[in-house]
N, C-alpha and C positions, 0 to 999 in steps of 0.2 A: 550480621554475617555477610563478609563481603562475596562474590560470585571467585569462583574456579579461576585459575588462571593459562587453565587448560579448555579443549571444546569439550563440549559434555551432552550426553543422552539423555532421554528421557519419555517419559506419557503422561499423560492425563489415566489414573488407573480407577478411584474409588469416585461413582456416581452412588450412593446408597442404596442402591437395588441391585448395583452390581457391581465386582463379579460376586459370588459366595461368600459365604464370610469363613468354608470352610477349607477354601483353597489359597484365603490370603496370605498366610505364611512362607508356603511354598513359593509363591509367584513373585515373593521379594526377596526372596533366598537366588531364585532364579534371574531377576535382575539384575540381580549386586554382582551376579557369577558373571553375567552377559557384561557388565561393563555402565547400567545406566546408573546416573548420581541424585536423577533428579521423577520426583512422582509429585505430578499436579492433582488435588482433589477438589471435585465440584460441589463448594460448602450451601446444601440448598435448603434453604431458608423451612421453607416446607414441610421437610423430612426433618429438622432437630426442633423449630416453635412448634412444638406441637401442641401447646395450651400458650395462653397467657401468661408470658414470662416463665413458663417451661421449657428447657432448653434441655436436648437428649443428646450429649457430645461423646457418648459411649463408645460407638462406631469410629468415630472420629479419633480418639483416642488412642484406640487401637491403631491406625495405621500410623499416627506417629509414633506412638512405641515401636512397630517394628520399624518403619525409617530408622529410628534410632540405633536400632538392633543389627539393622546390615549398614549402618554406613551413606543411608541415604539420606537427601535432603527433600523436605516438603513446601509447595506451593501449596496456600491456601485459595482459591478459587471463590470470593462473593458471590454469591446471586441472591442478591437481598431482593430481586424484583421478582425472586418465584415465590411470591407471600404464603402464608398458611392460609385453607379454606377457610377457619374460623374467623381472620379480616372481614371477608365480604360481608358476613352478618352484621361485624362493626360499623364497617369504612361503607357500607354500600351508596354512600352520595361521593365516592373518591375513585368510582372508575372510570376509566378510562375510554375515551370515546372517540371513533374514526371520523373521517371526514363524510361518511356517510350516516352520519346520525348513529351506528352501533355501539352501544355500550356493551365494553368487553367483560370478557369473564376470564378465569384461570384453563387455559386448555392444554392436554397434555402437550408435554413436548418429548419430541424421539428422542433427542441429542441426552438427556437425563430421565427421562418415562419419569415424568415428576411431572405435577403441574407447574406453569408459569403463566406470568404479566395479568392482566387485568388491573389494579389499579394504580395511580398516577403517581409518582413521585412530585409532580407538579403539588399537589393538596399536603400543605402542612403536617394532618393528621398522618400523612402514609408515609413520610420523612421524617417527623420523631419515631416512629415504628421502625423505620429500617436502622435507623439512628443506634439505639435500643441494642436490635442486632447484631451488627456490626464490630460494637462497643463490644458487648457479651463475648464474639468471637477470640476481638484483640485480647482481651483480657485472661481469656481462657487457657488461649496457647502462646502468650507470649513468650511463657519462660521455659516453653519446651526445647531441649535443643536440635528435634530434629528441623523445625522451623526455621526455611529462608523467607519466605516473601510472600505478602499478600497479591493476587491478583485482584486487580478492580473493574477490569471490565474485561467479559472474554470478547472476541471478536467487538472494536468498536466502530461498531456502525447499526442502525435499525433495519438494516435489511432490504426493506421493501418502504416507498413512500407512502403506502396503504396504513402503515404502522405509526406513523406522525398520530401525534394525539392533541383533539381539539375539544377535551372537557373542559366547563367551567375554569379549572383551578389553571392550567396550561392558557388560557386565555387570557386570566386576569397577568399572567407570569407575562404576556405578550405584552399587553399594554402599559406594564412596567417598563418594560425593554424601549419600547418606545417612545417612552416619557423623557426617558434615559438620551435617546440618539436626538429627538426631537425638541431637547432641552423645554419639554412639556407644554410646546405649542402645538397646540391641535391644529389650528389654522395651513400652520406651516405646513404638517403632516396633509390635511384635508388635498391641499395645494399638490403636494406631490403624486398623493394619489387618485387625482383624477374624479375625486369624493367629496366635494365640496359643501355636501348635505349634512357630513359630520357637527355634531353640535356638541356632543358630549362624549369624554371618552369610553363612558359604557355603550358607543355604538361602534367602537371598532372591532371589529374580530377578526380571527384569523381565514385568513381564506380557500374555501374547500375547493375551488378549483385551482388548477394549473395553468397558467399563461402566462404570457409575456409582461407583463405590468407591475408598476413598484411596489403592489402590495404583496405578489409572491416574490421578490426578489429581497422585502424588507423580512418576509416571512421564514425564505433559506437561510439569513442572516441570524436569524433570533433561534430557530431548531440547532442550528450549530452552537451557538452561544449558548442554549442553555442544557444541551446534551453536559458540554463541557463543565459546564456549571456542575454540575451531578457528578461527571468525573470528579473535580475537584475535592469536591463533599466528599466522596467515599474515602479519599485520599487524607483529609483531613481529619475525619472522624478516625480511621482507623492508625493514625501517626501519634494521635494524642491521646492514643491507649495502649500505642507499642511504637514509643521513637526511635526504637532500635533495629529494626526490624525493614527489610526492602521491601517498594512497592514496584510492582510490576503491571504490565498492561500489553493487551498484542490485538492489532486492528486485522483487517483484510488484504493489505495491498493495495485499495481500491482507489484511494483519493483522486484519480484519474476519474472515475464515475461515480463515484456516492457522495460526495462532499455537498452536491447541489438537493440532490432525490432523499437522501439519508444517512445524513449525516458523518459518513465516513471519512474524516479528515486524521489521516494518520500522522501528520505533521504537527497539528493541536494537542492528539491525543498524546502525542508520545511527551510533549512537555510535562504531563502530569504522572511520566512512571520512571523511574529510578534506572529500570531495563523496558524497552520496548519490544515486540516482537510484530508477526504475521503468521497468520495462516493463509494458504497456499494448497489448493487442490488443482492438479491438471485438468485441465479440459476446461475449464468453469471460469478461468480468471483472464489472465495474460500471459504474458513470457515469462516464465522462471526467472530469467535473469532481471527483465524487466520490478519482478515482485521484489526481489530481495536487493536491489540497489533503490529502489523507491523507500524502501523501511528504514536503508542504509542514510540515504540522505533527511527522514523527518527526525531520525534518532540524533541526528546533528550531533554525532563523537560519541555519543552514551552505545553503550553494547547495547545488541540488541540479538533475537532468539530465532529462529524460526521455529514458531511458538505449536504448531499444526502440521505434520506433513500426513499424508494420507500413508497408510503402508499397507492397502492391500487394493481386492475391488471395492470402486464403488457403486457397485450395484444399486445398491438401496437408492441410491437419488431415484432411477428410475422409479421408483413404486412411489416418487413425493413428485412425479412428473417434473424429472431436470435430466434429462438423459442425456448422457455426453458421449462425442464416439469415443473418449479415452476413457471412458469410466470403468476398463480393467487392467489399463493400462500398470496401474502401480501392485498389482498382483504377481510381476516381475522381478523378482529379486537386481535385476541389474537397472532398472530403471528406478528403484530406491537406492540404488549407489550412487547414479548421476544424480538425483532430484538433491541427493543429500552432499555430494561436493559443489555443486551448482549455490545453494546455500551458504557453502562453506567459502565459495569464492569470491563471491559479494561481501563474504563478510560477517555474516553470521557467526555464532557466540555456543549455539548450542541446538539440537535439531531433535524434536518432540515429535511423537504422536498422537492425534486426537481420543487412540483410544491402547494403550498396553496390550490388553485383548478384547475383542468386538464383546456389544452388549447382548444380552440372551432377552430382550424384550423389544418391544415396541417396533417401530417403522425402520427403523436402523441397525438393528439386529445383526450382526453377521458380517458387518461391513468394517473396512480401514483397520483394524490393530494388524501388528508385527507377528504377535502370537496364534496360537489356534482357538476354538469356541471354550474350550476345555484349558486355556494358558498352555500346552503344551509348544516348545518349539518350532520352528518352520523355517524354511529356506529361507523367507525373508527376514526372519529374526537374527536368523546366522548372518545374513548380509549385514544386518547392524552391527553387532555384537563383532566382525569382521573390520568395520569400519572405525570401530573404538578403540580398537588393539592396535589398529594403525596410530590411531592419532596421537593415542598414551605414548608410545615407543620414543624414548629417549632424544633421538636424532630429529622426530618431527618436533616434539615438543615448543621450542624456539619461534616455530610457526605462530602458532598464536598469538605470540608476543606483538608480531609483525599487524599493519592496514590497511585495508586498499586504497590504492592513491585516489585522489579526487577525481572525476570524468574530465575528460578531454574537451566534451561541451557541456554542456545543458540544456534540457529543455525546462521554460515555464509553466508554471504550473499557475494557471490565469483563473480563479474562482468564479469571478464575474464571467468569464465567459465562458463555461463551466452552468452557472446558473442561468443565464442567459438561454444554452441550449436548452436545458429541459424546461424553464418556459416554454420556448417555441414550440419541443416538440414532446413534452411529458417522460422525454427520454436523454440520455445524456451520451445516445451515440456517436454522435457527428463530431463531439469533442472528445470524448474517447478513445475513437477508432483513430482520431488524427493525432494522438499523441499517444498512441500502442506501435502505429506506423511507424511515423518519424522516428520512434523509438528502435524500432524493427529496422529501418534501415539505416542508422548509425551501426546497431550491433552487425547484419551481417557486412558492413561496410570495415570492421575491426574497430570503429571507432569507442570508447568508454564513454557512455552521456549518463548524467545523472540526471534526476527530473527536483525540481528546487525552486521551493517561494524567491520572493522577490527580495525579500532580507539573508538572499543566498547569492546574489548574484553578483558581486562584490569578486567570487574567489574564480571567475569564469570569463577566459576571453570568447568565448563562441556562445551566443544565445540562439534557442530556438524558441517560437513561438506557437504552435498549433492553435488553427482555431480558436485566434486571438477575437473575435468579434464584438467582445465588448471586455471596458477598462475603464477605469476611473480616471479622472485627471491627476490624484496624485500617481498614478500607476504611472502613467504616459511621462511626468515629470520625471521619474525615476530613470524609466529606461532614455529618456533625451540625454540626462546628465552621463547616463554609463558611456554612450556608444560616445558620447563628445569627449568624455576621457579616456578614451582608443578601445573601447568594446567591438565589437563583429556582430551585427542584430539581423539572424534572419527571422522574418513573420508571413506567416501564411495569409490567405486572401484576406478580406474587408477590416483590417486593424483597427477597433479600438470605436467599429462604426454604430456602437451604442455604448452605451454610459453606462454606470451599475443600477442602474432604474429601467431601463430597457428604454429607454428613449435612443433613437434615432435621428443622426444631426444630417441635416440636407443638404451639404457642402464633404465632401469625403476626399479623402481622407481629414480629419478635423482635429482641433484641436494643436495642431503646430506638429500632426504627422506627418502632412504634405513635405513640411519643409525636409522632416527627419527621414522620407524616405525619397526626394525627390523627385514627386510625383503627384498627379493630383488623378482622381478617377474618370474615365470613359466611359464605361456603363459596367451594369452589373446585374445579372442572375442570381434571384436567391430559389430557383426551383431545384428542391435537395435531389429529387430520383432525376431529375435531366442530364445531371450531372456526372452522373456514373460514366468513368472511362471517358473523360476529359483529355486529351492530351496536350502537351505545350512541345514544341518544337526549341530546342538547342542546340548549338554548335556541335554537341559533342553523342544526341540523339533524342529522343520523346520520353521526356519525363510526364506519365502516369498524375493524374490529380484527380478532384473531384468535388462535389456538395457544392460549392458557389464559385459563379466565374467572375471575376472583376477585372477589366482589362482597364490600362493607364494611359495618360496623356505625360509626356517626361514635362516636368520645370526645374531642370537640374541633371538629372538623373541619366543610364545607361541601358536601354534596352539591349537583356540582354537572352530573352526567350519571350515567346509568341506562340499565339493561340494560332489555329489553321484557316483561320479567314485573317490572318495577319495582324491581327489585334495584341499588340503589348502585353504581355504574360507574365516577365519578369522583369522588376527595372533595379539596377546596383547604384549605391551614391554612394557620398562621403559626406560623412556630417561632423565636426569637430577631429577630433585624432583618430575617430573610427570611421565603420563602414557598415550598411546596412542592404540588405536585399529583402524588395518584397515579391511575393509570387501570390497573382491573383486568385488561387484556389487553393486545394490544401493537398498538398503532395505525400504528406503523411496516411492521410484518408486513400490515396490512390496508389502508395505502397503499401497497404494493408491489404487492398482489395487484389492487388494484383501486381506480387515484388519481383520486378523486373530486374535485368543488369544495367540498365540506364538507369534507373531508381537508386539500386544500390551506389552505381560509381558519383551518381548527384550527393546523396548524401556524405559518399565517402570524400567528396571534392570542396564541401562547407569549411574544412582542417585549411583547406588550402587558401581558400576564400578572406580565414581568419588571418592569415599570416602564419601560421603554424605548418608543422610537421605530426605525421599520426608517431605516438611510440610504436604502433606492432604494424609490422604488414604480414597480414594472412594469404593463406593460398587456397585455403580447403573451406567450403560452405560447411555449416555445422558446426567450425572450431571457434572457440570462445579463449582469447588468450587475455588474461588480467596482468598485473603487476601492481607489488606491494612493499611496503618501504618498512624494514625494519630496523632497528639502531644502531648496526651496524650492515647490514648487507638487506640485500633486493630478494624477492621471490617472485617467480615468474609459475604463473597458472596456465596449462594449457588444455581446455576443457574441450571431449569430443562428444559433441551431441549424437552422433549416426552411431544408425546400428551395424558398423562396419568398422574394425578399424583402419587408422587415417595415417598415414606418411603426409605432413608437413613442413614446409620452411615458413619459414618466419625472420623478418627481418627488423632487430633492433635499430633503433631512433640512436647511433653515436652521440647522439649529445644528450641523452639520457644516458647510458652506461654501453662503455666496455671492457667485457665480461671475462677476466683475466681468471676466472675458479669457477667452476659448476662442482655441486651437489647434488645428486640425484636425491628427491625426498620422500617422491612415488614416482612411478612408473622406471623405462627404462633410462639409460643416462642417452642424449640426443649426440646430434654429428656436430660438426661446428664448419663453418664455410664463412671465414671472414668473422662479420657480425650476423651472419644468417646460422638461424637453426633448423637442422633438420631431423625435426621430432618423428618420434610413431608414437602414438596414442591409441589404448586399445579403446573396443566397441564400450560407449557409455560410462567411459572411466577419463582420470585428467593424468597429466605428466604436473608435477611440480618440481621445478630446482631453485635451490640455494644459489644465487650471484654474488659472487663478493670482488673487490678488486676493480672499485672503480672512483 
């Protein structure tokens, strides 16, 4: 069944304890009426093994017959890792064990008041088991037809690095993995790791600390690899018992900070789902916009969901001690309007709720659904169901069809240095916050930047690098080649000044960077809290940086900003058809901590730096303007983030388009002044028109 060719609604509704089984009828009568197409269900393992090859799909049944009944279509939801208690009697040598020695158990969880996890999919015996399952499921409702798409992993990422499992069976999985990279020379391996006492490979294990050294960096590398691995599997098991049928999958947003700590690489992930998505809570993550162009770019073309949006308070974090000061924020009916065109303007496909209506048990009780305790309607529900009627209506329709253009830049999304950080510091801020930043000041600069591996960077004359601190040598090879065939390379402080092993080379910049940024290093601070409110001196005012100072000696190169004792801050070259700027700190780190209007106009002046022109100039803080290419004509997004509404101009790129036809598609129709638009935009709502005529 292929997806809609419209935007589509939806929730996560049937957890097996909830909601009633005597109000489910009603609350998909009430759906279908509301406008959503799509109900994800949490298939938990738990609740249907209930014996030994007893499988109770009763419940289950039921809500795909009424999907059927109204019209709707179901998402089957896996959780093959919330096993049955009756396992641990079996499998009790296949649990699952922390880095502190604890062997886990099944503990409840809020999100489904079911037990989950404790044993290892690492151990054979606990992956024919899920095997088993899985099969059972495909088999069951393949040939139903309310049936779209299996999901295989909700949120992918482990959460927390506490969560990494170092049993036996995940051990020996290691020393495979390592067999594999170190073409099964131990010696080799001993050598790198600084281990030289190794003799056998039942003395390697994985390692229960955190630091800088090759044996946690070989370690990030293998938790990712074989997270994926288990992706795969669920995907392949469940293809070869229903190949007809879509798989789907929705990470965090996070690969900006879990790819190193826990595994969140939504870039990976999404190769192995058919549709990708994200969940997205305010307060807790990033920039909205930031979330749903990061999804946009790992989904590389494939639609993708925003698979989670919260729709009410989140209270309940607080009682799991995560208190955020927005966490009632989405209790707002108009703040679910913008979170959900915000979505829609990145590019999203279709916008879920975690929960249809909140659960009446456990730690989470009360929290996030559209609906009331009781499924009755709410303000916020009418905002969606308001939000659906729009998009069905005839005139928008067209939209969908339409994409968003590619970003204007790019930032790097650098693994190794990435993992690099949370070696050093058990955390993955300092590389987070410097590419949340830089992030942050392309957007309010009007700039479109997408965040993109290194097999992305091909479609992009402007790169940015955040807290590039450590690179591989093919990595450095790649970007040499791009900028010498006329790339724009800006990289933040110490480039590339450790290896993917955390070794540190004593000549800096290294590796044939000197040459590519023309410059070689003066000295350098790695004291991360000294650093805080660094400033560098420019022509044009004090651009904000911070976490390490590295100041340059030129061999080539153009000083063209400085620290306040006069030390070389920024130096520009030319290296082949391109041009390169490095800044010895990370100015993304120091627009985050404190976004100035020199901040802003530096980032907004990188366009320039490239040789290029921005498409939009903005005039109003808060406004978010996209543009999107569809097969015959443009769509132009104008999103107001404030709680006010915004009178804006805008000024079109001529050599992108001029705009001989406007369509209003939402909001009101704007002025026109030349190639300048002068929008009003009401409070937390966007202007879209149809451009054609060019």
């Amino acid at each position: 069944m292929e997806p809609n060719a419209d935007f589509e609604f939806g929730a996560v509704y049937f957890r097996k304890s909830n909601p009633p089984a005597e109000d489910w009828e009603r609350d998909y009568q009430v759906a279908a009426e509301d406008g959503h197409t799509l109900f994800r269900h949490w298939v938990i393992r738990n609740q249907i093994e209930i014996a030994p090859g007893v499988f109770d799909w009763e419940d289950y049944e039921r809500q795909m017959d009424l999907a059927a009944k109204y019209g709707m279509r179901v998402v089957l939801a896996e959780m093959v890792n919330d096993v049955p208690d009756w396992t641990f009697r079996r499998l009790d040598h296949a649990r699952g064990e922390t880095r502190r020695g604890e062997r886990r158990w099944n503990e409840m969880n809020g999100s489904s008041v079911s037990p989950v996890g404790g044993l290892c999919l690492d151990h054979p015996d606990v992956l024919a088991s899920g095997e088993r399952f899985l099969a059972e499921m495909a088999k069951h409702f393949r040939d139903h037809p309310a049936l779209f798409a299996y999901d295989i992993w909700n949120e992918c990422t482990f959460y927390q690095a506490e969560n990494m499992c170092v049993c036996p069976a995940t051990q020996e999985r290691f020393r495979e993995w390592l067999k594999e990279h170190y073409q099964g020379d131990l010696r080799t391996l001993a050598r790198r790791w600084h281990r030289n006492s190794l003799v056998d490979w039942e003395d390697v294990r994985l390692p229960r600390q955190v630091g800088p050294y090759p044996e946690v960096m070989d370690a990030v590398r293998f938790y990712n690899d074989n997270a994926l691995r288990l992706m795969k599997w669920r995907r392949e098991v469940l293809k070869a018992n229903d190949p007809n049928h879509l798989v789907v999958a929705h990470g965090n947003a996070r690969s900006f900070a879990d790819i190193a700590s826990c595994c969140g690489d939504d870039f990976r992930a999404a190769e192995h789902a058919d549709i990708f998505g994200y969940t997205y809570y305010h307060g807790t993550q990033c920039h909205p916009f930031l979330a749903g162009d990061l999804i946009r770019s790992a989904s590389r073309g494939k639609r993708f969901w925003r698979a989670e949006a919260v729709g009410n308070s989140m209270w309940a974090y607080r009682q799991l001690g995560r208190p955020s000061p927005e966490s009632d924020r989405m209790a707002d009916p108009q703040n679910i309007r913008l979170d959900c065109l915000i979505s829609m303007a990145c590019g999203a496909t279709a916008f879920q709720n975690p929960r249809w209506r909140p659960l009446l048990d456990g730690s989470l009780f009360g929290a996030f659904g559209w609906y009331g305790m009781d499924g009755s309607r709410t303000d916020r529900s009418a905002m969606i169901a308001d939000l659906g009627a729009w998009s069905r209506q005839p005139e928008v329709m067209p939209l969908w069809q339409a994409k968003p253009l590619p970003g204007e830049a790019a930032i790097l999304l650098l693994e190794e240095a990435q993992a690099q950080c949370y070696g050093l510091y058990n955390n993955t801020d300092a590389f987070s916050l410097s590419l949340q930043g830089a992030y942050a000041g392309f957007l309010d600069a009007g700039i479109q930047c997408d965040i993109v591996r290194l097999d992305d960077i091909e479609r992009y004359d402007l790169l940015y690098l955040p807290y590039p601190v450590a690179m591989s040598a093919p990595v450095i090879e790649r970007l040499k080649c791009w900028v010498e065939k006329g790339g724009s390379l800006v990289s933040e402080g110490c480039p590339g000044y450790f290896d993917e092993y955390a070794h540190a080379f004593p000549v800096q910049p290294a590796r044939g960077l000197a040459e590519l940024f023309g410059c070689t290093e003066g000295s350098v601070s790695f004291g991360l809290d000294r650093m805080d409110g660094l400033e560098i001196q420019m022509a044009h005012g004090v651009l904000q940086a911070g976490i390490y100072r590295q100041s340059y000696q030129l061999t080539g190169g153009q000083a063209v900003g400085f620290y306040t004792d006069g030390g070389i801050a920024i130096c520009d070259h030319s290296y082949g058809k391109g041009s390169t700027r490095v800044v010895g700190s990370m100015p993304g780190y120091g627009y985050y901590r404190n976004p100035t209007p020199a901040g802003q106009e530096w980032f907004g002046s990188l366009i320039s730096f490239a040789g290029k022109h921005a498409r939009l100039q903005l005039t109003k803080k808060g406004v978010v303007a996209r543009l999107w290419q569809g097969s015959e004509t443009m769509y132009l997004w104008i999103v107001n983030q404030n709680d006010a509404p915004v009178e804006t101009a805008l000024t079109l790129d001529p050599t992108v388009l001029t705009p001989e036809a406007v369509r209003c598609i939402r909001g009101a129709p704007p002025q026109w002044e030349g190639t300048k638009i002068i929008a009003s935009v009401p409070a937390k709502d966007a202007l879209i028109l149809e451009l054609s005529g060019f």
